[in-house]
N, C-alpha and C positions, 0 to 999 in steps of 0.2 A: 504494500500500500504506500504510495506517494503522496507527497501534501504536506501543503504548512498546515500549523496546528489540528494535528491530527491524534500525536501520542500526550499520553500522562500517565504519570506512574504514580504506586502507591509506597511511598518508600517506606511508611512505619505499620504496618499492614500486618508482618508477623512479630512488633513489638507491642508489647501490652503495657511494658514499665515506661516510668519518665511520661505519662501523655496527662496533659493534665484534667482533660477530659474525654470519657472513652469513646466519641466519636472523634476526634482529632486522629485516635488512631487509622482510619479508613478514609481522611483526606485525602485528595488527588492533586497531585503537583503536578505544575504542565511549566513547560522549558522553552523557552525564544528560537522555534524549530522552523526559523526564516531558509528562506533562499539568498543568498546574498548575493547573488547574480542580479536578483530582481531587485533589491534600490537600487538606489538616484547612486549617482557617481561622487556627488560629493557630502552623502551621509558620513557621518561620525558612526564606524563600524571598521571593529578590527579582530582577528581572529589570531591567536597565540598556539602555539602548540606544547607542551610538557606530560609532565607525569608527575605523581605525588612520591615517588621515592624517593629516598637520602641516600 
């Protein structure tokens, strides 16, 4: 499946601890799943690349 704003994920879904309220655990978080091809040329838009290792 292709498309902006299409995906969201439940990241706290199998945590039950730390939520302060137990529907907080089954929120859905959705992520800036642009095309970047598709802005304007002189948007304020930059893409970095790493890892979380040390």
């Amino acid at each position: 499946i292709r498309g902006v704003h299409r995906y969201q994920v439940h990241p706290w879904v199998h945590q039950y601890m730390n939520n302060l309220h137990a529907d907080h655990q089954t929120v859905a978080v959705s992520f800036p799943d642009v095309n970047p091809s598709d802005l304007p040329r002189d948007s304020q838009f930059s893409m970095t690349a790493g890892d979380f290792l040390q």
